[in-house]
Residue, then its C-alpha position, 0 to 999 in steps of 0.5 A: x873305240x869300245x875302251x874309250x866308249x867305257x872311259x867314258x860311261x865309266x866317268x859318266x857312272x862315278x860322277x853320278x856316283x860322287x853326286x849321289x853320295x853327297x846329294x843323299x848325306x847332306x839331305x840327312x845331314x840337314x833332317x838331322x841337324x833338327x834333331x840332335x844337339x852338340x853333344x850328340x852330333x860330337x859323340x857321332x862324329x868322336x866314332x866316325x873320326x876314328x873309324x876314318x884312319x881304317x877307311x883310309x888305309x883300306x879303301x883309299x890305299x890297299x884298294x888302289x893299290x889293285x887298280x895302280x898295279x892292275x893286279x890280276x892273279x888270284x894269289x896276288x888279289x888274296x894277298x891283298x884281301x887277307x891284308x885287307x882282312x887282318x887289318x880291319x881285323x885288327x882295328x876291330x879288335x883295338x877299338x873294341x877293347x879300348x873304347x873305355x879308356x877313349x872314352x875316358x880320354x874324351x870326357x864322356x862315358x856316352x861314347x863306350x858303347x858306341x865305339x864298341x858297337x861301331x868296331x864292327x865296320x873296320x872288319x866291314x871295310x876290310x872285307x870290301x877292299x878287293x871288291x873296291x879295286x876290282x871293280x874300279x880297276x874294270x871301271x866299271x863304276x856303275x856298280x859303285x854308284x849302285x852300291x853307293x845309292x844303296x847304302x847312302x840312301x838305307x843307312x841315311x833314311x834309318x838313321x833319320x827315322x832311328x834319330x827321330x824316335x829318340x836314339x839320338x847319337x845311338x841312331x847315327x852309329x846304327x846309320x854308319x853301321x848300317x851303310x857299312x854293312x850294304x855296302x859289303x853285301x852290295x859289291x860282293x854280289x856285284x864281283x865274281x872274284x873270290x878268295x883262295x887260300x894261297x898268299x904270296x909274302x913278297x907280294x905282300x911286301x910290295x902291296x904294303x909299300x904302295x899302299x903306305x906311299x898311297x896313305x901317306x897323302x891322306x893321313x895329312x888330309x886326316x889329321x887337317x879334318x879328323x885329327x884337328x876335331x879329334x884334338x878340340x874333342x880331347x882338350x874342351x869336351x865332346x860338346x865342343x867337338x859336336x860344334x866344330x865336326x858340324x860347322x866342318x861338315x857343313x864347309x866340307x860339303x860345300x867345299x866338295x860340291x863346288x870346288x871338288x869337279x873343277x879341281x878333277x879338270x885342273x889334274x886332269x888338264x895339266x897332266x896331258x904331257x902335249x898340253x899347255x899346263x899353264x893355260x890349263x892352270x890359269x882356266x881353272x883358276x878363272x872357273x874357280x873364282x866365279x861361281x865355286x868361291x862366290x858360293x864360299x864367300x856367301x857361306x862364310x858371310x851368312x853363317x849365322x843367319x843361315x844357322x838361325x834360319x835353319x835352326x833357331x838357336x841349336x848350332x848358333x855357336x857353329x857360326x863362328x867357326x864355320x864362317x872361318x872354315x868357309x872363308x879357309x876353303x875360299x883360301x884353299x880353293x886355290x890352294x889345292x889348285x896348285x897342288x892339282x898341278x903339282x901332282x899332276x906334273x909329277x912333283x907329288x912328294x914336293x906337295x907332300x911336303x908343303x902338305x906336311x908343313x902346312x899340317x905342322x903349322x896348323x897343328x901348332x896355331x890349334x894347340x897355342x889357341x886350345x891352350x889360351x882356352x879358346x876352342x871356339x877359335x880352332x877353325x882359325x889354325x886351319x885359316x892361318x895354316x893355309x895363308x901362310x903356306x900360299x906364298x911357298x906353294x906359289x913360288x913352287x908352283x912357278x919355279x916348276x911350271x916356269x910360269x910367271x907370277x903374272x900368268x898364275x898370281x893374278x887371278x886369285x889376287x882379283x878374286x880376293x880383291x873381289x871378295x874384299x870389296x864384297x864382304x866389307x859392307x856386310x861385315x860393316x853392318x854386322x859391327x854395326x848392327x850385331x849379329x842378332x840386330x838384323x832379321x836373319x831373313x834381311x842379314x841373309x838378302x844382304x849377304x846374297x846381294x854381296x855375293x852377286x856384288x862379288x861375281x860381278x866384280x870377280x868377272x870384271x877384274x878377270x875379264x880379259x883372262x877370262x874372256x882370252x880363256x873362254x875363246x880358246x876352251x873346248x865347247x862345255x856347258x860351263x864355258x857356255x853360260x859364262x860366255x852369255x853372262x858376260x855378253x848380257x852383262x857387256x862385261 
């Protein structure tokens, strides 16, 4: 009772801790957004880009290395440490020494300093990796919420106040060192453990293996969102660079915020071995297509007069490219379902494949587009990517759950049909009217219209799915309120 009582404070605390991060991000990312242009949002994100590939070998890979081994033993916990240390060391060291030549690389002078500044976060995040996997590994995860309100909530505030008075890029390097640097102090306050001077080779050995087969997932996820910025910010300039990372973040954000809860059911779901993985599937396929892509389809609808909203003029060359990626997100919503389910079945290198291949197309649409000098166009690879993969993903998906293309493939055609009959009005009046022919005010009533018509319609078309699910899903707020949705609506 007691370790299930922890379980469940322990998801309790990360959620909050998840919420909190985004919650705090997006408010500066928006205060920001006032305040800095393409060209110094591009800088900020060329840093924080390269920063990410330490991030990931560190925090996502040596830490959960800790919790997957449940490593105990001091001299096994200061193996991993030192490795954690040499590693942040030595990208410390890279970073720092080679910031000229990426700033050449780039086009932009502006970006040296910054990236010699920031070199000190790799040691930062280094430092932070057995603390991190302690600590997750104990669940005790109100520690890392803790740490996250703590560094979100400083760094966040400084950097809103640093860019205010003029620092401009300068004051979000200073906002990403600085949650970096309370975010060490934070968990090394928070954990009792502390490091011995004995390390084991071998243990290294083993640690170092899990951890690149833990990485390798991520490096596809990097080189899809970092790696394709970076590359736009290489070939056409940090000023595009800043108008591709900040449409991405604003689709990210929504993409986490929406879609990202449901997915976490989805594996968790399927990977009860007693449980219909099928039905678990198909019930996250049908919470899917209501409110999370009713809210991509609206971003992807609304993109410019939202923008014009928000910004006047600032980022309306953000609205193309986010409009794509919002789309794309919509697209990989059911995407990364299957993939959930994959995973969560136990085929996690058959999705590491698929992943890969869908990694390689997109990269090549990019460099084919970046070479007929359409950087304006990158979100498309990302699109195209992700359609031309689904019917694969599918087939595999199927062939291992033993699924049929009834039980699985109809939701998410209903849900395209329904953002089709949707979104064509407004696009129709776009073609008509012009972007800028409509108050964005009205543009944005229009679009929200659209997508309560793509609800509706969503809800009609997956009705007896939905209602079939709903009857035979355990108690929830979610399944609660669809229930007395579709009783008003008689649907």
């Amino acid at each position: 009772m007691a370790e299930t009582q922890q379980f469940g404070h322990g998801v309790a605390w990360s959620y909050l801790q998840s919420w909190a991060a985004r919650g705090i991000t997006s408010l500066s990312f928006l205060v920001v957004g006032f305040m800095v242009g393409p060209q110094e949002f591009g800088l900020y994100a060329l840093v924080v880009g390269i920063l990410a590939m330490t991030e990931m070998v560190c925090e996502q890979a040596l830490s959960q290395t800790v919790v997957q081994l449940q490593i105990n033993d001091a001299k096994q916990l200061s193996t991993v440490f030192y490795m954690g240390l040499l590693w942040g060391g030595l990208m410390s060291v890279l970073l720092f020494l080679s910031a000229d030549t990426i700033s050449l690389a780039f086009g932009s002078p502006a970006a040296a300093p910054l990236l010699m500044a920031a070199s000190i976060c790799p040691c930062l995040m280094g430092l932070t990796v057995v603390p991190i996997g302690i600590i997750r590994r104990n669940l005790d995860f109100k520690t890392l919420a803790k740490r996250t309100l703590w560094a979100s909530g400083l760094s966040s505030l400084t950097g809103i106040v640093l860019v205010f008075l003029g620092y401009g890029a300068k004051g979000l390097i200073a906002q990403a060192i600085l949650y970096h640097l309370v975010s060490t102090v934070v968990l090394w306050i928070n954990c009792s453990w502390k490091p011995i001077s004995r390390m084991s080779l071998q243990d290294a050995r083993a640690v170092g293996k899990l951890a690149m087969t833990n990485a390798s997932g991520k490096l596809l996820d990097f080189t899809e969102t970092r790696g394709v910025e970076l590359i736009v910010g290489a070939v056409a300039g940090v000023h595009a660079l800043g108008i591709y990372a900040f449409a991405n973040k604003v689709a990210q954000t929504a993409f986490q915020a929406l879609v990202s809860p449901v997915l976490e059911v989805i594996f968790a779901g399927v990977a009860r071995q007693n449980d219909d993985r099928v039905r678990s599937l198909r019930h996250g396929q049908l919470i899917l297509s209501t409110l999370p892509v009713c809210g991509l389809v609206f971003l992807a609808l609304s993109a410019h007069p939202l923008l014009v909203t928000l910004y006047q003029d600032r980022w309306q060359e953000a609205a193309l490219p986010l409009s794509v990626l919002a789309f794309a997100y919509a697209v990989r919503t059911f995407s990364y379902a299957y993939g959930a389910s994959l995973q969560a079945s136990g085929k996690a290198n058959t999705c590491l494949a698929l992943d890969g291949l869908r990694v390689l197309l997109c990269l090549l649409i990019l460099m084919g587009l970046l070479l007929a000098k359409h950087h304006d166009l990158a979100a498309v690879a990302y699109l195209c990517s992700a359609v031309l993969v689904f019917p694969l993903l599918v087939s595999v998906t199927l062939k291992h759950l033993r699924a049929t293309g009834a039980q699985l493939l109809r939701v998410p055609l209903n849900t395209a049909t329904a953002a089709s009959i949707s979104s064509l009005p407004v696009l129709a009046a776009y073609a008509y009217a012009g972007l800028d022919g409509m108050h964005a005010l009205v543009a944005l009533t229009v679009c929200a219209f659209a997508s309560v018509a793509f609800l509706l319609v969503s809800l009609k078309l997956n009705a007896l799915q939905l209602r079939n699910s709903l009857d035979t899903a355990s108690g929830g707020r979610m399944t609660f309120t669809l229930q007395r949705v579709m009783l008003l609506l008689r649907i």
